[in-house]
Residue, then its C-alpha position, 0 to 999 in steps of 0.5 A: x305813511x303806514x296805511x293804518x296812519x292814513x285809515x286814522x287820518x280818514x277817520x279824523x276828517x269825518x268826524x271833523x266834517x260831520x262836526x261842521x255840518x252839525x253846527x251849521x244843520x237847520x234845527x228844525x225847531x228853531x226853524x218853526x218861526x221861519x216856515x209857519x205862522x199861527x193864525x190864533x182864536x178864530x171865531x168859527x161858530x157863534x152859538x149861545x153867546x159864545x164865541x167858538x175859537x180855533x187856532x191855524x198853524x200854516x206853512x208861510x214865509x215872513x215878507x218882513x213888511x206887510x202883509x208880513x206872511x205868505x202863505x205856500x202856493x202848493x196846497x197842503x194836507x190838514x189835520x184837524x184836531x180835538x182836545x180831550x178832556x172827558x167833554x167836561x174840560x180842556x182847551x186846544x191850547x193843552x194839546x199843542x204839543x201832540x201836533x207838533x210833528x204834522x206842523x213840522x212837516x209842513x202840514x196846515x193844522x187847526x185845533x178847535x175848542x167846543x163847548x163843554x158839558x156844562x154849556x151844551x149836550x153831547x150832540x150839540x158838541x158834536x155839531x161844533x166839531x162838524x162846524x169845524x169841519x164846515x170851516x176848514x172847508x170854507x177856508x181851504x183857499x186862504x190856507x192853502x187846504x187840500x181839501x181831499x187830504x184832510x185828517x181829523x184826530x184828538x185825544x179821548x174825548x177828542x178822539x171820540x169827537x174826531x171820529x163823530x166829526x169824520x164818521x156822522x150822517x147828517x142828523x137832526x140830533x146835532x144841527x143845534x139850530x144851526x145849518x149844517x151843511x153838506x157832509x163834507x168827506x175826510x180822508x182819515x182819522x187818528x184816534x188817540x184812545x178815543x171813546x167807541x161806545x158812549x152807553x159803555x163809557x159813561x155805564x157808571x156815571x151818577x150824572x148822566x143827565x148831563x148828556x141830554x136835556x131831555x132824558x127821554x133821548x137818552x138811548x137815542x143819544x148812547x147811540x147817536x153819539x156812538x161811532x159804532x153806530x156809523x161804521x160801514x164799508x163807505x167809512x173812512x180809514x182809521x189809526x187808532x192808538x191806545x193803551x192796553x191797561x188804560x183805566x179810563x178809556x178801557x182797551x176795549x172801545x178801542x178792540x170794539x172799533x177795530x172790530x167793526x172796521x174790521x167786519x166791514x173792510x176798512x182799512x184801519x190799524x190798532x196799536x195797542x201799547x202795552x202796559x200803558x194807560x190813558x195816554x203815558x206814552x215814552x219818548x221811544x213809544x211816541x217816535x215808533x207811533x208816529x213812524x206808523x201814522x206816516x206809514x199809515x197815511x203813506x199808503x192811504x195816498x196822503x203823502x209826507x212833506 
């Protein structure tokens, strides 16, 4: 047989062969019902009369009889995740799609609702997001946490919750009559073109009022609710992912941030995506920005799974 026949041949059963192990590979989509189960509406906080819920997405096998599902033994790293929506609006359930991949990594994940400006203050959210964090800890054993590799992240207005959450001293301004309990430590923030500067972001808002009862605190609040305010050499590392033309949380609370990180020896990344604006990131974009957040943590010491 003529070399160039076999060298055909060859060719021939390697495609063959790829084709058998494409029909018979796990699609890790489809994969998700074995390995993870949804701990779902959570109550975590009861404040006001209302019932603050979040969701668990954990790494699990299905028993196929009760108990039904048990959790892995090894513990896991957890990203804990805030919608945006402008403080106004949004729930956890919009942004399941953007922690998809720590879930498919097998990541324990929580998404947290908080309430809205037309039911509390600006501090009084930040205080529900760091009971949150409060509950993640209090629940590490049952979910199988490692509370040493916790990652807070959101969108916008989730963005800038995760880095209060993360970043925020104790302060009076958000205990909400509420005993917040000792400042629990996190090892990163993913800040998806999150708000820096409240004072600029809400600079030409007709109702400002709605960010504190008593508007003598106003300034107090620009501040205190700012993560700015809290950057300094102890500060946790920070990825931040925003876009260069975006109208709505403008490319420069995410310059101001890096800045400041910057300016004080954190370890932090931007990536600025250019031509994009509040969030309309591509396929090729999304992939290329989540190679960066698992090269980002890699080198923090929260290893991939």
């Amino acid at each position: 047989m003529k070399m160039k026949n076999i060298f055909i041949i060859i060719i021939f059963i390697g495609f063959i062969s790829c084709q058998n192990k494409d029909k018979t590979a796990i699609d890790p989509v489809v994969a998700l019902f074995s390995n993870t189960t949804i701990s779902a509406e959570r109550t975590y906080r009861n404040i006001d009369n209302i019932n603050l819920k979040l969701d668990v997405y954990s790494p699990s096998k299905r028993l196929g009889e009760p108990p039904w599902v048990k959790y892995t033994d090894d513990k896991k790293p957890v990203l804990l995740y805030f919608h945006g929506g402008g403080w106004r609006g949004g729930e956890k359930e919009s942004r399941v799609l953007e922690i998809l991949p720590y879930v498919a990594k097998g990541w324990v994940v929580v998404t947290a609702n908080y309430r809205l400006l037309n039911r509390a203050s600006l501090p009084e959210i930040v205080g529900d997001c760091k009971t949150a964090l409060d509950w993640v800890y209090d629940n590490a054993d049952h979910f199988k946490i490692d509370t040493t590799k916790i990652v807070i992240s959101g969108n916008s207005a989730g963005g800038h919750l995760a880095l209060m959450t993360a970043l925020a001293k104790e302060d009076t301004i958000y205990k909400c009559n509420y005993p917040l309990k000792k400042r629990h430590k996190v090892a990163a923030v993913i800040n998806w073109y999150g708000i820096s500067d409240v004072a600029m972001f809400v600079g030409d808002w007709t109702d400002k009022h709605i960010l504190i009862k008593d508007q003598k605190q106003l300034e107090e609040v620009y501040k205190k609710t700012s993560p700015l305010h809290y950057i300094d050499k102890n500060s946790m590392p920070v990825l931040t992912v925003h876009g260069a033309i975006d109208k709505i949380v403008p490319f420069i609370h995410a310059e101001k941030l890096h800045k400041k990180l910057e300016e004080n020896g954190v370890k932090n990344k931007l990536i600025k995506i250019n031509n994009r604006k509040h969030g309309d990131f591509n396929a090729e974009e999304m992939t290329n920005t989540y190679r960066e957040i698992w090269n980002f943590l890699d080198e923090i010491g929260i290893n991939n799974i």
